[in-house]
C-alpha positions in Angstrom: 0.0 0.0 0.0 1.2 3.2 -1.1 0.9 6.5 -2.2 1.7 8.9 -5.2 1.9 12.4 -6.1 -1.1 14.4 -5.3 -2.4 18.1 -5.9 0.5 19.0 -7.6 2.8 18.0 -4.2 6.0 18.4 -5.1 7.4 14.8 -4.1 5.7 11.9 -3.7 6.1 9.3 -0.8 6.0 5.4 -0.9 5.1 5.2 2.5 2.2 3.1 3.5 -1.0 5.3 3.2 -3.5 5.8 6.3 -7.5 6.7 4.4 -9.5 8.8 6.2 -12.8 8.2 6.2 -15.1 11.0 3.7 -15.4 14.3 5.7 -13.0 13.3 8.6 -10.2 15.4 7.0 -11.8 19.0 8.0 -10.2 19.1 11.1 -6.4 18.4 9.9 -7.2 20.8 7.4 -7.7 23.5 9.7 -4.6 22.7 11.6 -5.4 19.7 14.0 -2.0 16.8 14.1 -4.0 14.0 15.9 -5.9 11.0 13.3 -8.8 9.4 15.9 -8.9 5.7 15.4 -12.8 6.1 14.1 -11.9 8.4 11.7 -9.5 5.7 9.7 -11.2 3.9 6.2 -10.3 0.1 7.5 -11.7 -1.2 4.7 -9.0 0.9 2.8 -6.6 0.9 5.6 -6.7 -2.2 7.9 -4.9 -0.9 11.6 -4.1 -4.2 12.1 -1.7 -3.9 8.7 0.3 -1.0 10.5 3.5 -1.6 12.4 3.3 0.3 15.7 5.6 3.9 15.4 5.8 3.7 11.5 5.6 6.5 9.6 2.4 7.1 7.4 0.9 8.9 4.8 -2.3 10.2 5.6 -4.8 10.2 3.2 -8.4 11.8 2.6 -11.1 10.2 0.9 -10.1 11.5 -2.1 -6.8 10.0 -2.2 -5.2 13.5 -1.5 -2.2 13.6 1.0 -3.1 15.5 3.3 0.2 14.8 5.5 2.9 12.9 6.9 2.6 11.5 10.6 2.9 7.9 12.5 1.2 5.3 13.9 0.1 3.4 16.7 -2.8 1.2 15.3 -3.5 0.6 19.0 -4.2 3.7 20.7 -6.8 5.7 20.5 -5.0 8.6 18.7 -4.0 6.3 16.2 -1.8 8.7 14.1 0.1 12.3 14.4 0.5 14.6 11.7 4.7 15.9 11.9 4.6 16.9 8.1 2.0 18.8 6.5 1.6 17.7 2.9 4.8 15.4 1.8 7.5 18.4 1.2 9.9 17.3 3.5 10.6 13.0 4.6 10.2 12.7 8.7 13.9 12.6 9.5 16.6 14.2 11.4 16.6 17.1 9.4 13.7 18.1 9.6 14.1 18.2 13.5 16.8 20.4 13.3 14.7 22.6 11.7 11.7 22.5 14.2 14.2 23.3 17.0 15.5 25.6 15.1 12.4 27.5 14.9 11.9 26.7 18.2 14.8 27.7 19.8 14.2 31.4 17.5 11.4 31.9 19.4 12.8 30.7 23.5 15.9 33.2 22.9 13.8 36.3 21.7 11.5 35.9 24.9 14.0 35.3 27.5 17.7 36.4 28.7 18.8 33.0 30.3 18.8 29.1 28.7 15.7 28.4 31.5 13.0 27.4 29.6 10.5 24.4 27.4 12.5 24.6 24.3 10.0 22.0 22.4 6.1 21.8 23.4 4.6 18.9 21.6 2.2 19.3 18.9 2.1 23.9 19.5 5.8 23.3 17.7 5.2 21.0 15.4 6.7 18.0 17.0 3.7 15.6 18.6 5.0 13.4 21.3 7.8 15.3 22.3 9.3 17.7 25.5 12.3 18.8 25.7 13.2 21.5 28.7 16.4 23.5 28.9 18.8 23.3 32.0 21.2 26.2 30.6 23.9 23.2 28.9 21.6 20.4 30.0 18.6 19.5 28.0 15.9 17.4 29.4 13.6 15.5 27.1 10.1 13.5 27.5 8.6 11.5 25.0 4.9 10.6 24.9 4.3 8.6 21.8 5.6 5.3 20.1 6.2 7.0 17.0 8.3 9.7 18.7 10.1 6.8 20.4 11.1 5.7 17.3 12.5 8.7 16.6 14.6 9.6 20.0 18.3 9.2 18.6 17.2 11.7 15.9 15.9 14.0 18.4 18.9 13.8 20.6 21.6 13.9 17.2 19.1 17.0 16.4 19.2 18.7 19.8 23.0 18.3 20.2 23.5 20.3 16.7 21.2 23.0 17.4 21.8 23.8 21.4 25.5 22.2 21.6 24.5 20.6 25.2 26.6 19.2 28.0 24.4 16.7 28.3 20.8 15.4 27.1 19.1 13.5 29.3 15.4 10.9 28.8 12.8 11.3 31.7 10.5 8.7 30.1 7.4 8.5 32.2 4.0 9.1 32.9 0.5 8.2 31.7 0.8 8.8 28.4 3.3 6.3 27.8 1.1 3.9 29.2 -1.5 4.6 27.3 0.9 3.9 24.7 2.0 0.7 25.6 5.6 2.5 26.4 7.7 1.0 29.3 8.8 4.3 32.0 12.7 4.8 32.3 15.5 7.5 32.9 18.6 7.8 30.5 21.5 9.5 29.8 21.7 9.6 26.1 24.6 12.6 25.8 27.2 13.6 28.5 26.8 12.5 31.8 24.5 12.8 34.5 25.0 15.9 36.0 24.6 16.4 39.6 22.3 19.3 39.4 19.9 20.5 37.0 20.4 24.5 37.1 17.0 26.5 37.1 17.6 31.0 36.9 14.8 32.4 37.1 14.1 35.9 37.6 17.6 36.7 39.0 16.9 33.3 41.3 19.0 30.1 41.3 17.8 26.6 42.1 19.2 23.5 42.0 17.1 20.0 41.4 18.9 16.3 41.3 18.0 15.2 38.1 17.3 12.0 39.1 14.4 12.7 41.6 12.4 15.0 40.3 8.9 15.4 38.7 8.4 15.0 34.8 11.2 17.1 33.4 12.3 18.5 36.5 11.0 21.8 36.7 7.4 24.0 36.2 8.6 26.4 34.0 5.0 26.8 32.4 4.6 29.4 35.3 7.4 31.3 34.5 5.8 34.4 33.5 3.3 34.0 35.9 5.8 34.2 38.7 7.5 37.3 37.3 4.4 39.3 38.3 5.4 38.7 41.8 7.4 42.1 42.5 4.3 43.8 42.3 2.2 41.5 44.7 4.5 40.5 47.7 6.7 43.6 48.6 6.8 43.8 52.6 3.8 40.6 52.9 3.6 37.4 54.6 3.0 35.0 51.8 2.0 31.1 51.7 2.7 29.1 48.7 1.0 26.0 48.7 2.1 23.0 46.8 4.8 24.7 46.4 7.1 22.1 44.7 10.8 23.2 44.7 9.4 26.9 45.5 9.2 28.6 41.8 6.4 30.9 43.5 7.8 30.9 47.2 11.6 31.6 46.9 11.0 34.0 43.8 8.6 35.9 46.2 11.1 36.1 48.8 13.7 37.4 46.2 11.0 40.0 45.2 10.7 41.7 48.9 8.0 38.9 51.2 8.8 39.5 54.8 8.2 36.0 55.3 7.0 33.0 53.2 5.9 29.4 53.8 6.4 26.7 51.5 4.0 23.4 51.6 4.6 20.2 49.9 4.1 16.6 50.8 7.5 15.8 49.2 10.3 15.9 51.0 12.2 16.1 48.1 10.8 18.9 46.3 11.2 21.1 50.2 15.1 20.0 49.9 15.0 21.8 46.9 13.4 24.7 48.4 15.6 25.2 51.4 19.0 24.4 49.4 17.8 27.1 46.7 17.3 29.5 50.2 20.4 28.8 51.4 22.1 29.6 47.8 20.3 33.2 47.5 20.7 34.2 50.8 17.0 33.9 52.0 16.8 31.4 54.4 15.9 33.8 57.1 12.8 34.3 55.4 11.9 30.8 54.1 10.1 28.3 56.1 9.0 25.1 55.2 6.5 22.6 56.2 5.8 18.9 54.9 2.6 17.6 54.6 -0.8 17.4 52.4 -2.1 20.3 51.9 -5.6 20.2 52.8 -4.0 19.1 56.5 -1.7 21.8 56.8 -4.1 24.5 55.7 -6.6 23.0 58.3 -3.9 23.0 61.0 -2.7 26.8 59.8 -6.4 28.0 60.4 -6.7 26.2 63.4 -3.5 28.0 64.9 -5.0 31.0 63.2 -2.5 31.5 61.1 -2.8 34.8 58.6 -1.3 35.7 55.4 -1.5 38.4 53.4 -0.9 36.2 49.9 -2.4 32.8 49.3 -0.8 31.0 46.2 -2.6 27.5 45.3 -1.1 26.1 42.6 -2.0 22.3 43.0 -1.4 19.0 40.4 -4.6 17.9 38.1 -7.2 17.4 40.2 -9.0 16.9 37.0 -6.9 14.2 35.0 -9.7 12.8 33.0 -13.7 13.8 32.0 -14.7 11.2 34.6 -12.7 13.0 37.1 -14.9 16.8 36.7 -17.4 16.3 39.2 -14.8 15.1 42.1 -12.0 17.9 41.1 -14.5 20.8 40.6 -15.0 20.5 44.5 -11.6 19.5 45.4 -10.7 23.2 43.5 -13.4 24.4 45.5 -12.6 23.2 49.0 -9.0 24.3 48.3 -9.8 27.6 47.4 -12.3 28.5 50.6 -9.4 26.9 52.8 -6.8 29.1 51.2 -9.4 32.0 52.0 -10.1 31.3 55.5 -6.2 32.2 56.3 -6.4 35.4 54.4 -5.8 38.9 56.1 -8.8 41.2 56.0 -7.7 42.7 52.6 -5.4 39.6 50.9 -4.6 38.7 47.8 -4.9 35.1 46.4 -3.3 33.6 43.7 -5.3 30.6 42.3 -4.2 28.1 39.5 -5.1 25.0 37.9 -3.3 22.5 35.1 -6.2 20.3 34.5 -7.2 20.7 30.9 -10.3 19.1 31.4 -11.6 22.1 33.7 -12.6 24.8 32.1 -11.5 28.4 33.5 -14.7 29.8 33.7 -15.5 26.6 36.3 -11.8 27.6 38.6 -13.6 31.2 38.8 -16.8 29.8 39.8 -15.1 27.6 42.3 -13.5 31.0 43.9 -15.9 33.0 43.4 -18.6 30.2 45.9 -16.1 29.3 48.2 -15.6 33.4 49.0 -19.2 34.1 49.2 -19.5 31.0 51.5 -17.4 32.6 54.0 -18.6 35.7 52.8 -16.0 37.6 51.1 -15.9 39.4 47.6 -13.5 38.7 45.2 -12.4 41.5 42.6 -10.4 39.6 39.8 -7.2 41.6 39.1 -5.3 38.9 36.6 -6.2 35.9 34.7 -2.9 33.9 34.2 -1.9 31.5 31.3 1.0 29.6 30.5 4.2 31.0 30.1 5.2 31.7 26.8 7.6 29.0 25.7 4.2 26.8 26.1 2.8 28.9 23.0 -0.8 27.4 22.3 -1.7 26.5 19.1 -5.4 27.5 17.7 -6.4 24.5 16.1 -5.5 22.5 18.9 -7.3 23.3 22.2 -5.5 20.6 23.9 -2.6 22.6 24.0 -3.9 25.3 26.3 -4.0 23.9 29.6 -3.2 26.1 32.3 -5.1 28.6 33.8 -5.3 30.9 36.7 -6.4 34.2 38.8 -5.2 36.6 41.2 -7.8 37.7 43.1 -8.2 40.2 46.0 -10.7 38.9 48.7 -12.1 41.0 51.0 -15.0 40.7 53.5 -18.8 41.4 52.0 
């Protein structure tokens, strides 16, 4: 099975073709990358006749090539778009390129190698993470076909950002849902002993062993840099506060005082090593625990803060999961009120794609008027911008957020 020229493309490609169904190509066509397995002509294209992570041809009704992508017959998103039309072959050169464009845009928006170089399909490359350490890349892969690919990636990577080292943090969900084993790997340099995060004039340090995902949140990045104006001379209390992107950084922008919560002991090692390196220790506490405990506890000692940041995991990880997280956001919210001073300021966040950000509002909005307080909405936050979201593809806008000032009824 194979396809020829079509539409005038100016090469044709003998790779095996993947026929869409009539009418299922409008939303490729208007910029989509992912093929559904229900969208696929099996009586043109058996799935069974794919190889898992070959590349394909994918094909409207008409026998037009709409792109070129790869398969995994056994997943739900059964196909990626890389390549639109059949201009250029999926190979290593064509990831230099992407990076290259990628890496264009990382170095206009910031003034240090801290950032996500690559994010998935909103650069072109679906399946693929890759984070920058300064000289130490970090990459993720979520797909088989992108598997496939990894020694390309990493040959690509190593001529576009000349790294110390380029390290695989394989894991996750989406692997499984693969059919993709989890594992760490070296595959330039050496381990390093540290992973080296500047942001916003701040240093941190994270093992690069035991860490989460990549090793690092940088999708808040710009969020955090509105700090300076927020925290000046305030007690603050960042809550899951991971290695303290939002705690240490509003320390560094003038906190009297600020409280980091996390159940990992881990991610507070980070946080007290990075206060130690910038000279803020004496302002930077710590406190292990989860979260709903230690806000329960705080309120109970009647603890006050004058900033509030929530910025928890998913509670939201799936459609079935909606009705459970819309009231865990909820709950977390009111409890982040009740240890509010009179006038305070909280900062509220959520990663769950699957919650819309009208319902992390709403979830604010009753929780205040519960304990009856009004909230005046002075931000709405998004991801930072080396997580650029593309149009066509809502899945790449995920995070969203608020920062609110509460004050009584």
């Amino acid at each position: 099975m194979s396809t020829a020229d079509r539409e005038g493309e100016p090469e044709a490609t003998e790779l095996p073709g993947l026929f869409l169904k009539r009418g299922e190509d409008a939303r490729l066509r208007q910029g989509h990358l992912w093929v559904f397995s229900n969208e696929v002509d099996v009586k043109r294209s058996p799935l069974s006749e794919f190889e898992a992570g070959e590349q394909v041809a994918i094909v409207d009704a008409s026998e037009r090539v709409i792109g070129l992508g790869y398969i995994n017959p056994n997943a739900l998103i059964c196909a990626r778009m890389v390549e639109r039309g059949a201009h250029h072959p999926l190979d290593q050169s064509l990831l230099v390129h992407r990076l290259n464009v990628a890496l264009a845009l990382r170095e206009r928006l910031y003034d240090t190698p801290h950032y996500r170089l690559v994010f998935g399909e909103a650069d072109g490359l679906p399946g693929l993470v890759i984070d920058r350490f300064g000289d130490v890349l970090v990459g993720q892969v979520g797909t088989l076909g992108m598997e496939r690919m990894k020694d390309w990636v990493v040959a690509a990577a190593a001529k576009v950002c000349k790294p110390r080292a380029f390290l695989w943090k394989n894991s996750g969900s989406v692997r499984k849902l693969e059919g993709l084993p989890e594992y760490d790997e070296c595959a330039l340099g050496e381990w390093p002993q540290y992973l080296e995060v500047v942001e916003g004039g701040v240093r941190f340090r994270i093992d690069p062993r035991d860490s989460q995902k990549t090793g690092w949140f940088y999708d808040q990045r710009d969020n955090r840099d509105r700090l300076p104006k927020l925290v000046r001379g305030l007690r603050v209390l960042d809550v899951f506060s991971y290695g303290g992107g939002w705690g240490l950084r509003a320390a560094a922008a003038g906190a009297s005082e600020v409280l980091c919560v996390d159940a990992s002991a881990t991610a507070l090692a980070v946080v007290e090593r990075a206060a130690q390196d910038n000279a803020l220790a004496d302002r930077v506490k710590t406190r292990q625990g989860d979260a709903f405990d230690v806000l329960k506890e705080l309120r109970q000692n009647r603890e006050r803060f004058d900033v509030v940041i929530v910025d928890p995991p998913a509670f939201v990880k799936r459609k079935k999961d909606f009705a459970e997280g819309r009231l865990a956001y909820r709950r977390i919210n009111e409890m982040a009120m009740q240890l509010l001073a009179r006038d305070g300021l909280l900062i509220s966040c959520s990663c769950s794609h699957h919650l819309p950000r009208s319902v992390l509002l709403d979830a604010i909005h009753q929780g205040a008027r519960h304990l009856d307080r009004s909230v005046q909405v002075l931000a709405s936050l998004q991801q930072s911008a080396c997580h650029p979201v593309h149009p066509a593809i809502p899945e790449t806008e995920y995070l969203k957020g608020y920062v609110c000032r509460v004050l009584p009824s």
